[in-house]
C-alpha positions in Angstrom: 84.2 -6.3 16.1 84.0 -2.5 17.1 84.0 0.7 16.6 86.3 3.4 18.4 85.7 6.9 18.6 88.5 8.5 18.1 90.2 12.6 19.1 86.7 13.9 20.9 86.2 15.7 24.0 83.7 13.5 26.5 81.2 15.3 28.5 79.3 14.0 31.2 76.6 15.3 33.6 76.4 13.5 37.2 79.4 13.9 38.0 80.2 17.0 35.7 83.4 16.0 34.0 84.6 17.3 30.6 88.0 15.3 29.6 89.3 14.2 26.5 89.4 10.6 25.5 88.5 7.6 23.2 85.8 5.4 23.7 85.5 1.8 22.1 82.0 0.5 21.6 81.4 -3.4 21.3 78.1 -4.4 20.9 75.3 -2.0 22.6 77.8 -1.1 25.7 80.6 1.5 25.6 83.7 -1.2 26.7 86.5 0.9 26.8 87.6 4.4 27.5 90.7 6.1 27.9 93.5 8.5 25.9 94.7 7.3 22.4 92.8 3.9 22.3 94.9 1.0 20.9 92.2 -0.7 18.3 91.3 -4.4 18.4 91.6 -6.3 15.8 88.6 -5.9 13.3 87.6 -2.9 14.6 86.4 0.4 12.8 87.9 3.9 13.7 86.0 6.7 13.4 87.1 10.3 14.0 85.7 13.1 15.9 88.1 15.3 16.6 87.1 18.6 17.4 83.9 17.2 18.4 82.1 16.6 22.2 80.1 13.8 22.7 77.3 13.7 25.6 75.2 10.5 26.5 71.8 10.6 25.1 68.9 13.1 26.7 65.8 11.5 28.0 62.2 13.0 27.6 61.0 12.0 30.6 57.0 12.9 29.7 55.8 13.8 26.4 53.2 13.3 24.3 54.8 12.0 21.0 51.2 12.6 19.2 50.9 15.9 19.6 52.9 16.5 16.5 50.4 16.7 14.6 48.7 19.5 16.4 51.6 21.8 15.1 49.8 24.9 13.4 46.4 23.8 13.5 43.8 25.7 12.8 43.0 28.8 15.4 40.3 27.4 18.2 37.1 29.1 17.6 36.0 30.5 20.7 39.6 30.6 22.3 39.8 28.8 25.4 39.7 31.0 28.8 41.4 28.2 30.9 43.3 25.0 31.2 40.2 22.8 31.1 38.7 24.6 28.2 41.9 23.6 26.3 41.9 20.3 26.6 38.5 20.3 25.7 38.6 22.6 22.4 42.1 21.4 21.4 43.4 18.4 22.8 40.9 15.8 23.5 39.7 16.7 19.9 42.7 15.7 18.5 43.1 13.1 20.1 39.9 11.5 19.2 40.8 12.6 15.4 43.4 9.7 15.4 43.0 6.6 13.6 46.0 4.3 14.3 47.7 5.1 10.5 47.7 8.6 12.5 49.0 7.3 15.8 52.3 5.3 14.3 53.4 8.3 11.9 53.2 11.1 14.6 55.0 8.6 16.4 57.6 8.2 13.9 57.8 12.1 13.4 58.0 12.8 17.1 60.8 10.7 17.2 62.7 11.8 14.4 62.2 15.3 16.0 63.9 13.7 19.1 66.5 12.2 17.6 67.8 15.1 15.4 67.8 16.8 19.2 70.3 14.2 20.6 67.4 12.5 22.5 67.6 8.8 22.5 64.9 7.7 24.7 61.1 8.9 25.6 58.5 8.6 28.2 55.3 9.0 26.0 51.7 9.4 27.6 49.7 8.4 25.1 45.9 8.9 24.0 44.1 7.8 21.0 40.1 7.6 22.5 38.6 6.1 18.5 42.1 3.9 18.3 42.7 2.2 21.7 43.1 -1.1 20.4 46.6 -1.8 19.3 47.8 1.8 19.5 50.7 1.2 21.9 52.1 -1.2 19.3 51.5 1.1 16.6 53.3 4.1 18.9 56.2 1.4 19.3 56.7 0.6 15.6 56.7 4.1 15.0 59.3 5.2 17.8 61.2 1.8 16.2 61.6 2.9 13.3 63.4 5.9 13.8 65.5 4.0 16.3 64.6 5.1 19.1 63.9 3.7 23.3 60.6 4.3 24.1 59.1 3.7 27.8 55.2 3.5 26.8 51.5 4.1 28.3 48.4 4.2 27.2 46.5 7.8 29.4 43.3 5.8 30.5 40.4 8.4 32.0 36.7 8.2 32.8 36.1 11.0 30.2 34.9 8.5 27.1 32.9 6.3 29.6 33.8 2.8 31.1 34.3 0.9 27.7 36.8 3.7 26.7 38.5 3.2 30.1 38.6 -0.6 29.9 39.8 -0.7 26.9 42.9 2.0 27.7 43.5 -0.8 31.2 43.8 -3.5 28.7 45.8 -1.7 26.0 48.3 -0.8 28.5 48.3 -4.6 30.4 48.8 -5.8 26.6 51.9 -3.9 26.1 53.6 -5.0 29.7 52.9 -8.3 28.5 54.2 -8.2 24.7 55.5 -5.2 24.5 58.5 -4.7 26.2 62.0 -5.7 24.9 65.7 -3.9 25.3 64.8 -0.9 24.2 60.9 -0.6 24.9 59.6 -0.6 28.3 55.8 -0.4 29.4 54.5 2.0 32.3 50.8 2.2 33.8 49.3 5.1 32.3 46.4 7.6 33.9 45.4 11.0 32.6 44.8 12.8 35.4 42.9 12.8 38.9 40.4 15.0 37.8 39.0 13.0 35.1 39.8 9.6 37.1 37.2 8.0 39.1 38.1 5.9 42.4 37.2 2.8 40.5 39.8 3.5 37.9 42.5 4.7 40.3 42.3 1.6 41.9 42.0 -0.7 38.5 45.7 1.6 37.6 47.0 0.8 41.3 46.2 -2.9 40.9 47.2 -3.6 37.5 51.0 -1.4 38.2 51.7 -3.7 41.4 51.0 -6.4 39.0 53.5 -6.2 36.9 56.0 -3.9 39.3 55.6 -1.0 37.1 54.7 2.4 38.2 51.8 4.8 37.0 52.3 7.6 34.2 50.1 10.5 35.3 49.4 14.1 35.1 49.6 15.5 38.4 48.3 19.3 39.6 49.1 20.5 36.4 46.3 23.1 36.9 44.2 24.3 39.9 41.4 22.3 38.8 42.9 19.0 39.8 43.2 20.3 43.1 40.0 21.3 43.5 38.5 17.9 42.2 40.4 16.2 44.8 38.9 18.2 47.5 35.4 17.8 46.1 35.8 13.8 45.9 37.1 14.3 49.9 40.6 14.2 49.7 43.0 16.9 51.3 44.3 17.4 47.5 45.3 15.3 44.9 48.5 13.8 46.3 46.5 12.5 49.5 43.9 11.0 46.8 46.3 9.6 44.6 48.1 8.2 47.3 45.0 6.9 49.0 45.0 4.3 45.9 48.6 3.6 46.4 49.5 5.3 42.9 52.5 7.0 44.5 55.5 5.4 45.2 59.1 5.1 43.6 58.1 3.6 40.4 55.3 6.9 39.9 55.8 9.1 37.4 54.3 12.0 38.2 54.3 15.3 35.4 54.0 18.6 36.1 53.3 18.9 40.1 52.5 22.7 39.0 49.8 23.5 41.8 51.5 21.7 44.9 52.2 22.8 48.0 55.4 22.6 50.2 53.7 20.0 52.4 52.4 18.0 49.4 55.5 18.3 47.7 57.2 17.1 50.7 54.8 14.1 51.0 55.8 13.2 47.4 59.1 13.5 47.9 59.2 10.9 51.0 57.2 8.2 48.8 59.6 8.5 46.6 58.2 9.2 43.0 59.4 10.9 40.1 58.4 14.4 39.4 58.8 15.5 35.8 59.0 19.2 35.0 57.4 20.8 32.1 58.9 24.3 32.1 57.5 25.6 28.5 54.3 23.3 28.8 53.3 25.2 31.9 54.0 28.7 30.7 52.2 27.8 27.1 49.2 26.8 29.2 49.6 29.1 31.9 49.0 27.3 34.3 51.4 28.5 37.6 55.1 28.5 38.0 56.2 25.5 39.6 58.9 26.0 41.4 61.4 23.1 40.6 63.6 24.0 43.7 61.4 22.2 45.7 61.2 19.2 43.6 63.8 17.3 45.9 66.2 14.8 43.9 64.1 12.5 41.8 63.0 15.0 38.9 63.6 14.9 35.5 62.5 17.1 32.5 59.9 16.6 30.4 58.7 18.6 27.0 54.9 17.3 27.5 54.4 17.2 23.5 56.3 20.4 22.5 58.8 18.7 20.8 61.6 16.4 22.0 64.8 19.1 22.6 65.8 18.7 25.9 68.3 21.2 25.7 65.2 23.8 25.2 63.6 22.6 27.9 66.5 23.0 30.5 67.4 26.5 29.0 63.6 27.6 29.4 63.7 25.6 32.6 66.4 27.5 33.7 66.1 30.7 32.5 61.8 30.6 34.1 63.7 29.8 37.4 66.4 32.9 37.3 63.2 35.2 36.9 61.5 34.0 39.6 64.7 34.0 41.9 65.0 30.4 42.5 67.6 29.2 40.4 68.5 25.7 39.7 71.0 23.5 38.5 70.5 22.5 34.8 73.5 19.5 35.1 71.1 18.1 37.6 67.8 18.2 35.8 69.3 16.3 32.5 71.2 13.8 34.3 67.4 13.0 36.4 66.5 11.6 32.9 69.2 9.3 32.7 68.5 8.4 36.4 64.4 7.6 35.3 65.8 5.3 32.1 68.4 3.2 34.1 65.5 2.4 37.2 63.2 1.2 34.6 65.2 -0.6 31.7 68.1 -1.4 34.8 70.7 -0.6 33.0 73.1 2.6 33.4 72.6 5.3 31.6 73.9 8.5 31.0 77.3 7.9 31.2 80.5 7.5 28.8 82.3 4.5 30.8 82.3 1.1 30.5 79.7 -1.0 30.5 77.5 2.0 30.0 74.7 1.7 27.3 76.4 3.2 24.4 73.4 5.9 23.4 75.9 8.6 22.6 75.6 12.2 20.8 78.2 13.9 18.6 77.6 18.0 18.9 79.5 19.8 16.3 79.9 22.8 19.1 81.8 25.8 17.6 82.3 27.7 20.6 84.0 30.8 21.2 85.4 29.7 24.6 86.8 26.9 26.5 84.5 24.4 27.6 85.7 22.8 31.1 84.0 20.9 33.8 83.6 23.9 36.3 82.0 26.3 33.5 80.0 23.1 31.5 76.7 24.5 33.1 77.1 28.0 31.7 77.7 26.2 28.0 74.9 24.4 28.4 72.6 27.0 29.6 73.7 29.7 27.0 75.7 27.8 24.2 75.1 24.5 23.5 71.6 23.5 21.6 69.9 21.1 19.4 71.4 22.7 16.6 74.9 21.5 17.6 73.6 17.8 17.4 75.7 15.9 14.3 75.2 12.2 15.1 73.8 9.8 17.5 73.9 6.8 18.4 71.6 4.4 20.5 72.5 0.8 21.5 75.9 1.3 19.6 74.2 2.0 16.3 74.6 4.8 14.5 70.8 6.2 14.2 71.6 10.1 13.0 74.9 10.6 11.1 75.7 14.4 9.5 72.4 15.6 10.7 70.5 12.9 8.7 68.4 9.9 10.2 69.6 6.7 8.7 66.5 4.4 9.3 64.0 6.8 7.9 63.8 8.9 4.8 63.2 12.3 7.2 61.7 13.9 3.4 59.6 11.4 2.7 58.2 10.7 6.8 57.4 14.9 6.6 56.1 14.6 3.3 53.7 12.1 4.6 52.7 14.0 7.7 51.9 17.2 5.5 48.9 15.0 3.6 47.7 13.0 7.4 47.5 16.2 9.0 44.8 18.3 7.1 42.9 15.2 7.3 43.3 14.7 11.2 42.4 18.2 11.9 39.3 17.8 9.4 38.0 14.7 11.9 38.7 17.4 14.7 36.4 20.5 13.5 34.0 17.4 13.3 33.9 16.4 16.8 31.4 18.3 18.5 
């Protein structure tokens, strides 16, 4: 039995095409497509008319914890650079998190997505006093809510070699047990700058193991760049690619402080290169120029939130004031690109045999929304806002703006009392 979709407008990305038709879901694949669908027998009819349904956004790097940082306390001295923080900020909260702390700000993070009309997320994750299990416990949150989640653990030298051991095994125990249709597993590294050789080469070895590639901050700030040259590299795509870490299953975020000819070296190993417009501006950290990304690029929020349809508007928007315009159709359908190479399944499209991870967007424009001017809509229209119901593997996981796995009063409610209690741990750690 299954379920047609009835009256809507279908949009899609790569190729732009906006057309109305009917889909017919079966199972977790869109099977059928077309104008005024004939329904099988057994099968339910739902009706959207009026309404445009788009394939569900990717987050292609986030940090699903981060969540809980949301109105913390002011830091006390403020931070004068990037480095200072991570230190005052970040890698205090993320030592404040006990693994109770780790599965709800997963859960939250991906309600947050969800309600945005993302359905899947690459999340970086770190939990230095919670290693052990935390993947699982980042999974069963993302689960709950409904969502598909491609997970790492971020291993660094920065809390010594146990702490680092223990982040190799954490992520080697989630490619192993871990993965299933809508989980996947990724090697994850925090960045050069806090990575000794050893460790590149432990991430290097233990990816090729298991065919995966490495999740890692890349020249998201000058200071990576200047550690490279220190350890004797020409920068910190010639050391990362020294330990093999670059290469077409590489996820590489930010790329903020690169050069043409780095960027060009990237771009002819093949990697992915995930663009943080609002992270970078929040941290101020450099414009990086996503023209010269090249084709595999995708966005990514890096923690603030899961709307992708922020991110490309800021994305956007950043790149018109710096006179390098781009093309927003291209940079969220390079999401869908990054989820069908690692689960190897298509994504992003509304045809058959096409995962059916769908959103309904309740768009009450004042104009007519067509393929040639879809890029204008999306840049200056459509939004999160619009998003009335999603579905992911051809279940319905959002429906009238509310999530159907979770109680979303009761998750918040619960994330109002962990909070004050994580950011108490965090004005503890010296």
């Amino acid at each position: 039995m299954g379920e047609v979709l009835k009256g809507g407008t279908l949009i899609e990305f790569d190729p732009p095409l906006v057309e109305k038709a009917d889909l017919r879901v079966d199972g977790s694949r869109i099977m059928g497509r077309g104008p005024d669908l004939v329904p099988l027998s057994g099968d339910e009819v739902t009706d959207v008319t009026g309404r445009y349904l788009i394939p569900g956004l990717v987050v292609a790097h986030t940090h699903l914890y981060s969540v809980l940082a949301r109105g913390s306390p002011k830091i006390n001295p403020a931070p004068t650079n990037f480095v200072e923080m991570l230190q005052r900020l970040w890698w205090k909260l993320d030592r404040a998190l006990d693994l109770p702390a780790v599965e709800l700000s997963a859960t939250v993070g991906a309600m947050d997505a969800l309600c945005s009309g993302t359905t899947t997320v690459f999340d970086h994750h770190a939990s230095p006093s919670a290693i052990e299990g935390s993947l699982f416990a980042v999974k069963k949150g993302v689960d709950a809510v409904g969502l598909r989640g491609v997970l790492c653990y971020e291993v660094t030298d920065r809390n010594g070699a146990e702490g680092r051991n223990l982040g190799l095994r954490e992520n080697e125990n989630f490619l192993v047990s871990g993965q299933n249709d809508r989980f996947r597993g990724l090697v994850g590294g925090h960045a050069s700058f806090t990575l000794d050789d050893f460790t590149l080469n432990e991430l290097s070895t233990l990816a090729r193991k298991y065919h995966v590639g490495v999740h890692i901050h890349m020249a998201e700030d000058l200071a990576d760049e200047l550690d490279a040259l220190k350890r004797g590299a020409k920068g910190v795509v010639d050391r990362l690619n020294n330990f093999g870490i670059i290469n077409a299953d590489a996820v590489l975020a930010h790329a903020t402080r690169l050069q043409w000819e780095e960027l060009s070296a990237v771009q002819n190993l093949g990697a992915w290169l995930v663009h943080n417009a609002r992270s970078n501006m929040n941290n101020a950290v450099g414009y990086a120029n996503p023209r010269k990304f090249g084709h595999r690029v995708a966005l990514g929020t890096d923690g603030i939130g899961g709307d992708v349809f922020a991110e490309a508007q800021t994305a956007c928007l950043r790149a018109l004031d710096a006179s390098a315009g781009i093309d927003i159709l291209k940079w969220i359908s390079g999401g869908h690109k990054m989820a069908s190479a690692v689960f190897g399944v298509p994504f992003g499209s509304l045809r058959e045999t096409s995962i059916a991870d769908l959103v309904v967007l309740d768009y009450a424009t004042p104009t007519p929304v067509t393929t040639e001017n879809l890029p204008g809509h999306l840049l200056y229209g459509i939004s999160a806002s619009a998003v009335d119901s999603v579905m992911i593997d051809g279940v319905w996981r959002l429906w009238a703006r509310q999530p159907l796995a979770v109680d979303r009063d009761q998750v918040l409610t619960q994330a109002m009392e962990a909070a004050p209690q994580v950011w108490k741990r965090m004005a503890e750690i010296a």
